[in-house]
Each structure stands twice: as C-alpha cells, then as structure tokens.
PAPAKE-875578 format. One record per residue: x negated, y negated, z of N, C-alpha, C in turn; residue number from 1; residue in one letter; chain. Coordinates in Angstrom, 2 decimals. Layout:
// residues N
NODE     n.x     n.y     n.z    ca.x    ca.y    ca.z     c.x     c.y     c.z  nr rest kette
NODE       X       Y       Z       X       Y       Z       X       Y       Z NUM    a     A
...
This chain:
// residues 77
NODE     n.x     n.y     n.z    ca.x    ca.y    ca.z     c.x     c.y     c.z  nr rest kette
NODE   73.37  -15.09   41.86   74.22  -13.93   41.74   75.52  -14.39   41.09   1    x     A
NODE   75.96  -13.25   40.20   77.17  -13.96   39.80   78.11  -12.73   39.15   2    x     A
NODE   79.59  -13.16   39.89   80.38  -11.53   39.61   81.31  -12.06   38.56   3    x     A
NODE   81.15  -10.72   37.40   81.96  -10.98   36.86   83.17   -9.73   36.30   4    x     A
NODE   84.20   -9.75   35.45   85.57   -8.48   35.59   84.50   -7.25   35.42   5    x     A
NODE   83.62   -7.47   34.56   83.28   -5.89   35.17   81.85   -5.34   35.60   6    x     A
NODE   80.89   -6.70   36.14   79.92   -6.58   36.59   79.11   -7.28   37.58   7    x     A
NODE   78.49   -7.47   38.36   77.51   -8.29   39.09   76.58   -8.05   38.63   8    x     A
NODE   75.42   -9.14   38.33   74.48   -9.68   37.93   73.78  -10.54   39.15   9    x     A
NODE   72.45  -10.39   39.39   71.10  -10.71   40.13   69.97  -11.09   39.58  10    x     A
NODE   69.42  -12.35   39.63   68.56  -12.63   38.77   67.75  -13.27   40.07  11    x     A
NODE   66.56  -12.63   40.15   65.43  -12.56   41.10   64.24  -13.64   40.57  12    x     A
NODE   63.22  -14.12   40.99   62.58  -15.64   40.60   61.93  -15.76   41.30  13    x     A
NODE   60.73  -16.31   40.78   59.45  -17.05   40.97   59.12  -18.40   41.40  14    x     A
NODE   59.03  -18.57   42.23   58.46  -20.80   42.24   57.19  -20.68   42.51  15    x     A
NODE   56.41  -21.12   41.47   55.05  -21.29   41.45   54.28  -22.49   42.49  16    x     A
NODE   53.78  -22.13   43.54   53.28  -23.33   44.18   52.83  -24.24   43.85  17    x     A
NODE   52.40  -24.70   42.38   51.71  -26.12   41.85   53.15  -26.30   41.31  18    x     A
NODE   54.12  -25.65   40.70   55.62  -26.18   40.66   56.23  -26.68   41.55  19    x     A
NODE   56.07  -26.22   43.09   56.73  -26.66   44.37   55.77  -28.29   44.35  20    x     A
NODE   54.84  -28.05   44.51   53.98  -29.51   44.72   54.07  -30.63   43.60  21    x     A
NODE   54.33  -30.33   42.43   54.78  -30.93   41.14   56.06  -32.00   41.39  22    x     A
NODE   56.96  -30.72   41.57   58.10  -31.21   42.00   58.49  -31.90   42.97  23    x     A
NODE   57.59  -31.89   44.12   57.88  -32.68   45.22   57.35  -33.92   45.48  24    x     A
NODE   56.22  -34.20   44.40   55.57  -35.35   44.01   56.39  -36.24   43.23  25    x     A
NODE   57.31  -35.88   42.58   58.25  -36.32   41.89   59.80  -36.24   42.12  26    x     A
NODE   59.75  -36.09   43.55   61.11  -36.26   44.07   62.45  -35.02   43.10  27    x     A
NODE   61.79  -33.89   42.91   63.07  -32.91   42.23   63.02  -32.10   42.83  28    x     A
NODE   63.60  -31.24   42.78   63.84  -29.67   43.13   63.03  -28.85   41.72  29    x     A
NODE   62.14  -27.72   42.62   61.65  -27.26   41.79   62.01  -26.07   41.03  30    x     A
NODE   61.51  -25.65   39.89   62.68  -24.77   39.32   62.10  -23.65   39.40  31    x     A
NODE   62.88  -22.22   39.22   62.19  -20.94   39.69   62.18  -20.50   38.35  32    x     A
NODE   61.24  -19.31   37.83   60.98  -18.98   36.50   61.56  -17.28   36.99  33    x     A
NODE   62.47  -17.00   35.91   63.42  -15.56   36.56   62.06  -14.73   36.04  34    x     A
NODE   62.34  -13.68   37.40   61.28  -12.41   36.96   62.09  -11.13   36.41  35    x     A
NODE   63.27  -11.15   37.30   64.01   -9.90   36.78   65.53  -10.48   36.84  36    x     A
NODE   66.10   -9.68   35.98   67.84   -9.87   35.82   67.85   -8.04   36.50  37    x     A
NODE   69.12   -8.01   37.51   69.77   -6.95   37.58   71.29   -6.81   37.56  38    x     A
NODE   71.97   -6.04   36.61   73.11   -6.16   36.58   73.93   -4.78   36.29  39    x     A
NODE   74.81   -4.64   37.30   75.82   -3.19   37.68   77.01   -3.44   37.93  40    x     A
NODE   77.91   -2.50   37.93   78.74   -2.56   37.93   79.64   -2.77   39.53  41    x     A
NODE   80.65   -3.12   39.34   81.21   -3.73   41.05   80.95   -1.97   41.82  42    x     A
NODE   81.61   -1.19   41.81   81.32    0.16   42.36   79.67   -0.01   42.70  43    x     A
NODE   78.72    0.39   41.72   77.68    0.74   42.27   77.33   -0.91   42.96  44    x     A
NODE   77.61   -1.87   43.04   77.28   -3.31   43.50   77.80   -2.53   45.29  45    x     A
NODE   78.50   -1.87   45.59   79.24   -1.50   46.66   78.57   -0.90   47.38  46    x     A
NODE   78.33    0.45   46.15   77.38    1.48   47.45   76.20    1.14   47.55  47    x     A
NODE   75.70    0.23   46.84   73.97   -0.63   47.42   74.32   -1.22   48.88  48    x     A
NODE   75.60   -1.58   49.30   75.61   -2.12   50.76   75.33   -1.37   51.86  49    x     A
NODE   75.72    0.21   51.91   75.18    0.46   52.90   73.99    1.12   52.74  50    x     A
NODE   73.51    1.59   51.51   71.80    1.52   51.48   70.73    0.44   51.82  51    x     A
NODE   70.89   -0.69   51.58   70.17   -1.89   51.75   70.62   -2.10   53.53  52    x     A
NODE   71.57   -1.78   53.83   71.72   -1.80   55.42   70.71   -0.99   56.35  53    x     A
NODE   71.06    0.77   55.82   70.09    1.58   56.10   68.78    1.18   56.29  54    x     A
NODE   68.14    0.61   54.73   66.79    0.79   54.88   66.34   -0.66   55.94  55    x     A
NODE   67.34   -1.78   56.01   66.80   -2.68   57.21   67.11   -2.44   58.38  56    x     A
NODE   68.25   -1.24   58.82   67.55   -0.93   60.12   66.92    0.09   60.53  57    x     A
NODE   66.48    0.64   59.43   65.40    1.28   59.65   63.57    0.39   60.30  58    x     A
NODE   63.90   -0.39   59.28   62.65   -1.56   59.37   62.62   -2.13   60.79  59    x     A
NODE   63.54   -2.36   61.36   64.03   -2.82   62.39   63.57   -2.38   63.45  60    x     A
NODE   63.81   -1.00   63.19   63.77    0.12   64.40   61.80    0.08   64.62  61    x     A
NODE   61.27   -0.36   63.95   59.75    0.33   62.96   59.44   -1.44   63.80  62    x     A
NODE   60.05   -2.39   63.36   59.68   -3.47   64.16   60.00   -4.39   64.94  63    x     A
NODE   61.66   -4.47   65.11   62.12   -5.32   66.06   63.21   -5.96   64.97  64    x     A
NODE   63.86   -6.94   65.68   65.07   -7.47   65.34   64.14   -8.72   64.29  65    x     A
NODE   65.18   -8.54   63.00   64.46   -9.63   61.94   65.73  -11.06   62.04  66    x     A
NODE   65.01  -11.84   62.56   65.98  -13.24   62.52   66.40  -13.62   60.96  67    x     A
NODE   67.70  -13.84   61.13   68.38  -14.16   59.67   69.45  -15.20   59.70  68    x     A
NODE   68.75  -16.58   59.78   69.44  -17.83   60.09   70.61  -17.78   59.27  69    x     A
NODE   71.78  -18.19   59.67   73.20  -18.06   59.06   73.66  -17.03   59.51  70    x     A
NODE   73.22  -16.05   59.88   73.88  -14.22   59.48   74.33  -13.93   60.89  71    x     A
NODE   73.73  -14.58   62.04   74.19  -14.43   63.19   75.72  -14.78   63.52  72    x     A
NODE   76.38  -16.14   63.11   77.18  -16.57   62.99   78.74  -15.82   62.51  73    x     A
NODE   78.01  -15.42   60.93   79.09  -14.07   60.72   78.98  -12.98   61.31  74    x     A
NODE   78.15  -12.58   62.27   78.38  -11.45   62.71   79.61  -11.40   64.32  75    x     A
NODE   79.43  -13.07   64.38   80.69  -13.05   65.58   81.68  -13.09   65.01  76    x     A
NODE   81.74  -13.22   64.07   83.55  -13.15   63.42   84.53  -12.31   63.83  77    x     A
C-alpha cells in the first residue's frame, strides 16, 4: 500500500506455491506476482473504512470472533 498527495494505491498478489518452495530451497523470500493494482483517492480510501468494518462484523456475527494477530493490541490503546 502506498499513499500518496492525492491518492492511495493497493496492489493485491499472488505467491505461487512451487515459488514459496523454490524460494525456500534457496534461502530467499519469495516474490508475489501482482494480480490487481487499486488506486483512489484519500476521501473515498476513508469511506471504504467503515464499509469493510460493516461487512466483517457482519461475518462475525454469521461466525464468531475472527482472530487478527497484532490487531488486538491496538485495540487497547
């Protein structure tokens, strides 16, 4: 992800599992092949927050609490 004066940009990606095993045979990090670029403006980058909120607790509600290592932490802030 990457913000810039008048946009955010998302570039979404692939790691092919014979790439993960490639790479790990050879001691690298493996590289992801981009599937999609998305890029908007800071405003609409905004109101995606509480839609993408919505629709996970909706999911939530449908299945239970989704563990999200790191995210607990900021939520005691």
């Amino acid at each position: 992800m990457n913000i810039g004066p008048f946009d955010v940009t998302m570039d979404f990606g692939y790691q092919a599992p014979e790439a993960r095993r490639k790479a790990a045979a050879e001691g690298q990090p493996a590289e992801y092949e981009r599937v999609v670029r998305i890029a908007m403006s800071h405003g609409h980058a905004k109101s995606m927050i509480p839609i993408l909120a919505g629709v996970i607790a909706k999911l939530e509600d449908e299945v239970g609490r989704i563990p999200t290592p790191g995210f607990e932490e900021k939520e005691k802030e």
